[in-house]
N, C-alpha and C positions, 0 to 999 in steps of 0.2 A: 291891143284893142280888146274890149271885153264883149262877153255876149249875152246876150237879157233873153229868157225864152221863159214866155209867158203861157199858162194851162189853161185854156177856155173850155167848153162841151156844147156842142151842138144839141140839135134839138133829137136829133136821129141818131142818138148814142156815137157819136164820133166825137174823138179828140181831137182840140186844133190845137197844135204848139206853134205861137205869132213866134218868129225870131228873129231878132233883133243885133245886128255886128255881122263881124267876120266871123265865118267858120275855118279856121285852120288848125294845125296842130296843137297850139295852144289851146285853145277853146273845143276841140272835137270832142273832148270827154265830157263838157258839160251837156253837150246834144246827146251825145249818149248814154246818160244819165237822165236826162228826162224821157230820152225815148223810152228806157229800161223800165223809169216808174210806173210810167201807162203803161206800159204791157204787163208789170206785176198788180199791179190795180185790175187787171181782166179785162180789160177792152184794148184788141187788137186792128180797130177802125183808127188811125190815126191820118191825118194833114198838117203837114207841117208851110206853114205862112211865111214864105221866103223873102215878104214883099219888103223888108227889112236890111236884109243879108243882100249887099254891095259884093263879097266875095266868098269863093267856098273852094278851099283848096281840096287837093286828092283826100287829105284827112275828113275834112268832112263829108265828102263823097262817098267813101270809104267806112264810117260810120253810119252812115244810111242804109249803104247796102249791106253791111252787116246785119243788122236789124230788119233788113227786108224779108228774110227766109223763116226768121222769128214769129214775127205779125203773123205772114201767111201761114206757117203751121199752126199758131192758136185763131187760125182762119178770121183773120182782118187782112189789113195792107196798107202799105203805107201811101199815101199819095202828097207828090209837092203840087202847091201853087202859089200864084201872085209873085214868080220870079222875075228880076229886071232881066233888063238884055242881054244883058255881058255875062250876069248868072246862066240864064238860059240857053245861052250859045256856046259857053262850056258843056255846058248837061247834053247837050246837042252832039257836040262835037266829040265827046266821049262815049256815046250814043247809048249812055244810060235813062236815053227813052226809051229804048228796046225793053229795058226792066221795069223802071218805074213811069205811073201814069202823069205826066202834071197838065195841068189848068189850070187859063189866065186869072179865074177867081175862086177864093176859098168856097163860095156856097156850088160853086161848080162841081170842086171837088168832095166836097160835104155829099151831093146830092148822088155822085157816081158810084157811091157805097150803095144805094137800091136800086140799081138798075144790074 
């Protein structure tokens, strides 16, 4: 399965990466490869749009939180949203809520960057 992840910009200088497939081993290098671009481009406000993404194994779990200590030292952060169920009750259950922030919609978490 392949994975499509699409580069938008909010209006409030935040990256949105839409993403689109499975995140697994296969494909985790390509999520972190776009992650990597945005954060060498200088903006480290990233959301990534999971509303796509049916599956996300430890790999791309795993590359997220790589990338999470990254953002917050060039003082952004990552935040997911718009995950289905089965995603979300992974993330849940791995209780990488305790790390990363997600909400049910992207301008939610778009907006959580100002407050």
């Amino acid at each position: 399965m392949s994975l499509i992840i699409t580069e938008k910009q909010s209006g409030a200088g935040v990256t949105i990466l839409e993403v689109k497939g499975f995140i697994d081993t296969s494909t985790s290098g390509v999520l972190e490869d776009a992650i990597k671009k945005v954060l060498e481009s200088g903006n480290a406000k990233l959301v990534l749009d999971l509303a796509g993404s049916e599956f996300i194994s430890s790999a791309g779990w795993g590359a997220m939180v790589a990338y999470l200590k990254k953002l917050r030292t060039a003082g952004g952060d990552l935040k997911l949203a718009a995950m289905v169920d089965k995603v979300d009750k992974v993330f849940k259950l791995m209780e990488f809520d305790s790390l990363i922030d997600a909400f049910a919609a992207v301008e939610e978490a778009v907006r959580s960057f100002k407050a």
